[in-house]
PAKOL-542181 format. One record per atom (N, C-alpha, C, O): x, y, z. Coordinates in steps of 0.001 Angstrom, whole numbers, plus 500000, padded with zeros to 6 digits. Layout:
PAKOL-542181
XYZ...
//
This chain:
PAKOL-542181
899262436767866441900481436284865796901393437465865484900959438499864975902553437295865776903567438606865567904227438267864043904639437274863443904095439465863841903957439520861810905815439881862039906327440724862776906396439021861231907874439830860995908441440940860462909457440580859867908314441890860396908993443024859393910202442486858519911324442339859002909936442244857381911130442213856149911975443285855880911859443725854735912919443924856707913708444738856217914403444537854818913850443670854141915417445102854274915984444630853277917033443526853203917323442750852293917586443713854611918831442879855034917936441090855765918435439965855804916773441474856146916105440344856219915687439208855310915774437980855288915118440337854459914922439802852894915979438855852600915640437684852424917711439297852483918722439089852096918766437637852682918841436564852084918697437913854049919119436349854876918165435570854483918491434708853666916760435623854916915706434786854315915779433936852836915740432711852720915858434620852093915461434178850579916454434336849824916483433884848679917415435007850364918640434574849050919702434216849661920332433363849035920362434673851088921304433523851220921489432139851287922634431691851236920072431056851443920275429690851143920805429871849364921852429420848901919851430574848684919933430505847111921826430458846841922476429521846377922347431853847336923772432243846997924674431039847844925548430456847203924553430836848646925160430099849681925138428241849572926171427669849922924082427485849141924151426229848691925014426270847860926102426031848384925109426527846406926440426199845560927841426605846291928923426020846246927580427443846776928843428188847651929510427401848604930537426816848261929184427324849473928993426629850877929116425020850978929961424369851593927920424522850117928312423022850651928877422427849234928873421199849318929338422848848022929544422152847508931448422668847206932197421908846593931751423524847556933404424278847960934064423283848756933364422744849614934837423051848691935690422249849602937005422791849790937759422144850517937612424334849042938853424996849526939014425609850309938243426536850555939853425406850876940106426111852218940155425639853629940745426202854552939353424360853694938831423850854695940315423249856137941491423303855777940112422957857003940737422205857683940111421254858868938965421439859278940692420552859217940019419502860015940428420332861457941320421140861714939326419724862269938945420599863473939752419624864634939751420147865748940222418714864580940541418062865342941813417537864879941687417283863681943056417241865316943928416581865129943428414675865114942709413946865797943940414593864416943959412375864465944120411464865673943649410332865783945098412341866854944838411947867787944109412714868640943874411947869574943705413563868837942898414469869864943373415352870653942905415695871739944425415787870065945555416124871123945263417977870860945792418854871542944636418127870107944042419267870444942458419186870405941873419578869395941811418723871404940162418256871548940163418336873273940842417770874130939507418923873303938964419128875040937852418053875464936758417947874911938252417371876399937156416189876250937494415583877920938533415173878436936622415688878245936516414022880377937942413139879041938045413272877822938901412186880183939981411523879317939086409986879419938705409460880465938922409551878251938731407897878338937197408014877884936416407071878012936824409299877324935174408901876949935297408977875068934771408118874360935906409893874636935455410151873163936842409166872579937993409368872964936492408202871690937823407538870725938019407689869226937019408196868717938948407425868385938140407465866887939190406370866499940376406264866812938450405654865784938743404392865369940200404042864129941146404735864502940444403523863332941286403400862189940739404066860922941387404490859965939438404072861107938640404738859676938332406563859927938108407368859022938402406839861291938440408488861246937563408527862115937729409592862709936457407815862674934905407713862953935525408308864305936431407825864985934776409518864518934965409304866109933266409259866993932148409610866615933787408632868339932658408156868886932839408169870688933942407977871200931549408430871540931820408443872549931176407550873137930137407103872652931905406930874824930900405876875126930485406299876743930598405545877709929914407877876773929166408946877729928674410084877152928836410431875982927979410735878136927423412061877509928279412843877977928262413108879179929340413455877016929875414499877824930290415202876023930357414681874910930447416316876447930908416932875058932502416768874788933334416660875689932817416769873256934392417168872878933868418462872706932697418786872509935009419257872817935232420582872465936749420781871357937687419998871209936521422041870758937770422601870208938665423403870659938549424626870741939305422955870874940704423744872108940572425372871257940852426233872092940328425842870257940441427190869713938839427476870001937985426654870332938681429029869752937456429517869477937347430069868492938217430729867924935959429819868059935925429941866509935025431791866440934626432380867445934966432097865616933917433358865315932932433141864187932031432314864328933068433880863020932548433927861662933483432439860895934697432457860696932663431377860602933232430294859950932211429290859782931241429042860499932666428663858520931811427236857998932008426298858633933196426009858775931229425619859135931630423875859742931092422948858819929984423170858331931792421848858491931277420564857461931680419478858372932731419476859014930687418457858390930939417304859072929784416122858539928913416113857669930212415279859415929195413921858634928967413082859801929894412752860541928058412816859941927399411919861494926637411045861106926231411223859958926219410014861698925513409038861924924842408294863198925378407911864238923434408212862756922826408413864243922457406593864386922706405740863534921848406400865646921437404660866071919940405055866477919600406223866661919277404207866571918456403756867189918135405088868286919077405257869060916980406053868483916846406787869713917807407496869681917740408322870591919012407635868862920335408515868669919652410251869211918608410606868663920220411086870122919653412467870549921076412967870816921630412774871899921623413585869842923086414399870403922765416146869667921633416629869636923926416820869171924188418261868840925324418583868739926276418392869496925221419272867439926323420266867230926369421627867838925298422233867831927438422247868381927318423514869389928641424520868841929836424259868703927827425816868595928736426585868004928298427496869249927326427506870004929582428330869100929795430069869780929906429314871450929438429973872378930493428032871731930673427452872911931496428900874506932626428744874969930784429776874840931321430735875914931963430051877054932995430447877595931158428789877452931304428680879114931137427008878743930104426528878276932551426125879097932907424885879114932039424263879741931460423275879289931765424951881288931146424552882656929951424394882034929523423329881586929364425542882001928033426047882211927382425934880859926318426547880778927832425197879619927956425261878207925890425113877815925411425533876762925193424565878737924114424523878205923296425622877780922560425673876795923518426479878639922507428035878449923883428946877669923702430081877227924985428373877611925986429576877040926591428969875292927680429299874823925848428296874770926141427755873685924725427557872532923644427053872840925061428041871333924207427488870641924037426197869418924679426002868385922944425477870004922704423815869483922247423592868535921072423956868496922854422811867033921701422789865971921616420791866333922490419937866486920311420763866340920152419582867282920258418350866175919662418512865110921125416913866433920687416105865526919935414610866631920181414326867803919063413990865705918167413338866669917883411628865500918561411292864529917304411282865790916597410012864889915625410448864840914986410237865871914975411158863915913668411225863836912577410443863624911381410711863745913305409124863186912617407955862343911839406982863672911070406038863493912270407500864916912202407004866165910876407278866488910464408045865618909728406968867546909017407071868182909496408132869123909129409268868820909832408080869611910421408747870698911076410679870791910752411609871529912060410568869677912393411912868762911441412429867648911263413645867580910782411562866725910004411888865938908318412292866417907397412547865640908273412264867587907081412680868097907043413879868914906081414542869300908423414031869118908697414985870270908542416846869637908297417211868488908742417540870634908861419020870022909378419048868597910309418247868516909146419650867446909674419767866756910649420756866724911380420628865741910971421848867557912417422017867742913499421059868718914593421307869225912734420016868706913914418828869216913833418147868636913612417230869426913823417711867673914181417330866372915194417734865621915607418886865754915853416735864571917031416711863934916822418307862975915774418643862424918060419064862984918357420089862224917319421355862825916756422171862095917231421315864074916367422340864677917488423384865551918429422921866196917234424651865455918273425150866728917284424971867964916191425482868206918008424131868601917314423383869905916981424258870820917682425080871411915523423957870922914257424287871971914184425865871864913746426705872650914967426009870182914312427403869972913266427449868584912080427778868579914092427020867449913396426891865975913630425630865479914750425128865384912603425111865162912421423742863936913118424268863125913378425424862795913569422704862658913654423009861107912617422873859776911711422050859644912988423828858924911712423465858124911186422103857336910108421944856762912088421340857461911820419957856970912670419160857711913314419541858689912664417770857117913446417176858124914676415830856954914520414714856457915356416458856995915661415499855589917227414710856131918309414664855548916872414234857264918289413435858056918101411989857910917300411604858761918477411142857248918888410032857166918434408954858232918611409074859444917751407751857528917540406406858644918923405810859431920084405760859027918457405474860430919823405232861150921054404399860675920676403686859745922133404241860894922962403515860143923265404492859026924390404917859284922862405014858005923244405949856953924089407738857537923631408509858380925415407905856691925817409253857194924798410319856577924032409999855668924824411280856984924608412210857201925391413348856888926409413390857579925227414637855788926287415748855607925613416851856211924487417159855823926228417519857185925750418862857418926624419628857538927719419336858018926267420847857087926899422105856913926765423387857950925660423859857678927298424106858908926547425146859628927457426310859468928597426330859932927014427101858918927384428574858162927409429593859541926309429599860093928257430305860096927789430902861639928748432325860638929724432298859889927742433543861189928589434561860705927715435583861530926586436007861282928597435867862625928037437048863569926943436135864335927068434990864768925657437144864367924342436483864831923476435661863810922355435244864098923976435496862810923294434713861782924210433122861697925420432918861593923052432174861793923454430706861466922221430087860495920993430056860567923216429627859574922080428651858654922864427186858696924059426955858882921885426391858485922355424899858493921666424300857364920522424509856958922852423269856790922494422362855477922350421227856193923186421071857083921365420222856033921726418679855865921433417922854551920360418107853977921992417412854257922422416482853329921967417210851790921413416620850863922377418658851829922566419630850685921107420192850630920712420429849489920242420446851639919121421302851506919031422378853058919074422026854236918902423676852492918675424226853825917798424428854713916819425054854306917789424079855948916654423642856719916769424460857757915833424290858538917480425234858081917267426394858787918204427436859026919423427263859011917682428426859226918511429783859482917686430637860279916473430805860148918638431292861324918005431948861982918967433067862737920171432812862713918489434454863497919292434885863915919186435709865221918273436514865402920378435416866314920353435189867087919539436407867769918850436131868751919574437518867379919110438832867517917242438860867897916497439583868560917117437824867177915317437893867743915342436852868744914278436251868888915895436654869154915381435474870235915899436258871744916969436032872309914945437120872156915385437921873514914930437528874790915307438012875857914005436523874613913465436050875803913875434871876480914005433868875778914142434764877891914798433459878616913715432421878421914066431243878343912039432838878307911032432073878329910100431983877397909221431153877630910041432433876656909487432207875091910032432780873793910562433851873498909746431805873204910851432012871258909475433047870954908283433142871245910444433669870234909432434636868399908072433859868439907075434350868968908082432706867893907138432271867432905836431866868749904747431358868482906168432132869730904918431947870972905590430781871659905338430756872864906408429766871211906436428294872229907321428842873597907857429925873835907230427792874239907602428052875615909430427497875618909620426411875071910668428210876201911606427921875489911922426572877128911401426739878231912704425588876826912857424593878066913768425880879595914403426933879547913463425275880324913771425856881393915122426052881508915538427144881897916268424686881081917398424682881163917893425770880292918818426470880705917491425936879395917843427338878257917668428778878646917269429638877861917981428990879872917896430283880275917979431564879595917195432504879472919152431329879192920259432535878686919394433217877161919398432414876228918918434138876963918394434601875836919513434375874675920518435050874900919586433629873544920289433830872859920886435097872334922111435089872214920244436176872002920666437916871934921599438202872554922378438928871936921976437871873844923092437956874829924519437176874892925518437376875583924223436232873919925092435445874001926742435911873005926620436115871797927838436003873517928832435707872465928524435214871355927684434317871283929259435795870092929515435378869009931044434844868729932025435065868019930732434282869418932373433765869163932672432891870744932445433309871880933433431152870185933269430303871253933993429376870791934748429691869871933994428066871235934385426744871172933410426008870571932251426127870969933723425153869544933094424201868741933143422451869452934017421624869713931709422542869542931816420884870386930762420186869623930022420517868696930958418967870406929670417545869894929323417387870810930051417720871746927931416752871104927100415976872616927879414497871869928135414273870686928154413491873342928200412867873263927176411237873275926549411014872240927082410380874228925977409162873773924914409992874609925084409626875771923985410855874575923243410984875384921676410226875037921157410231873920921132409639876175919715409117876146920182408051876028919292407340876495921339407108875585921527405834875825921751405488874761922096404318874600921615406569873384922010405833872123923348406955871456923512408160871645924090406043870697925291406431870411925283407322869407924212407434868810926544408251868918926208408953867217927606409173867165928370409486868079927915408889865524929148408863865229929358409866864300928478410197863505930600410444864342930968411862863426932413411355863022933309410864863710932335411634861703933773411837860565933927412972859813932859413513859525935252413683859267935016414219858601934745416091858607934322416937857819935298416039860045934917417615860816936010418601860186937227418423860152935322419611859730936122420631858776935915422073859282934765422499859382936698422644859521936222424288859783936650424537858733937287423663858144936365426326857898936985427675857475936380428523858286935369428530858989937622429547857898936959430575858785936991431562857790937845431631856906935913432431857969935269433614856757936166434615856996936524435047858092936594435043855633936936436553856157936301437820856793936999438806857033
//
């Protein structure tokens, strides 16, 4: 088993930025702005797949991602989703490559866990995991039909994620050097080539759309960006 070295700055991220950062982070609401215009007219998206309704909800009826016409760097994201039945989508920060977005983007995954299907599966494919690299340490995402608040803090190579005001993971991008196995020994999926270490810090902010056949709905999408 490979033992971690606690530097001091490790220490820092580990154990006290959820501490400093929960009151901070998810319960702040100045500053914020919505990531998307009302009509979409700044959202990168296939035309005729993603809509949002009279209430804000937006929703797609394919798998294809929206994107954010800007690229983001060091910044907070707040949003609110709701998953169905078998629901398997993701949030994707530091988006490099539109095309090629699977190995050039990083995923904090949301899923139904309550499912047979997701709830049995890898536990870094599971809800609030950075996908098919790290679980999250618990799993505290909502039965289907109910929203969902998550928070994803991205600053440099460090990302932590809130759901529904507890932090369930953080991690940073710097240890993950291998195309074929994470830190922790698992085997990383094949499609995930790209070592995260290599990747840009700084990208386009997107959603997966209906993928696996079940739908997920998001309201409520907020960037800041950190100084």
């Amino acid at each position: 088993m490979k033992i971690m070295k606690l530097t001091p700055i490790r220490f820092l991220l580990i154990f006290l930025v959820p501490m400093i950062a929960v009151p901070m982070v998810v319960a702040q609401e100045n500053g914020f702005e919505a990531l998307f215009e009302a009509d979409l007219s700044n959202a990168l998206f296939p035309e005729g797949i993603w809509t949002v309704d009279e209430n804000g909800i937006l929703t797609a009826s394919a798998d294809e991602i929206i994107w954010s016409e800007l690229e983001y760097e060091d910044v907070i994201l707040k949003l609110e989703f709701k998953t169905e039945h078998e629901t398997n989508s993701g949030v994707f920060v530091y988006g490099s490559d539109r095309v090629e977005w699977i190995p050039n983007s990083i995923e904090i995954q949301i899923a139904d866990d309550y499912s047979a299907r997701w709830g049995n599966s890898r536990r870094d494919f599971q809800c609030g995991a950075f996908f098919g690299r790290q679980a999250a340490y618990q799993s505290t995402v909502k039965e289907p039909g109910e929203w969902n608040q998550m928070t994803v803090f991205c600053h440099g190579p460090v990302v932590v994620v809130y759901l529904n005001g507890t932090c369930v993971n953080l991690f940073d991008l710097r240890d993950f050097t291998n195309g074929f196995t994470n830190p922790d020994g698992s085997k990383v999926p094949s499609w995930l080539r790209n070592p995260p270490a290599t990747l840009p810090t700084k990208g386009h902010i997107g959603f997966q759309g209906k993928h696996a056949g079940a739908p997920i709905y998001f309201r409520n999408i907020r960037v800041k960006k950190l100084p």
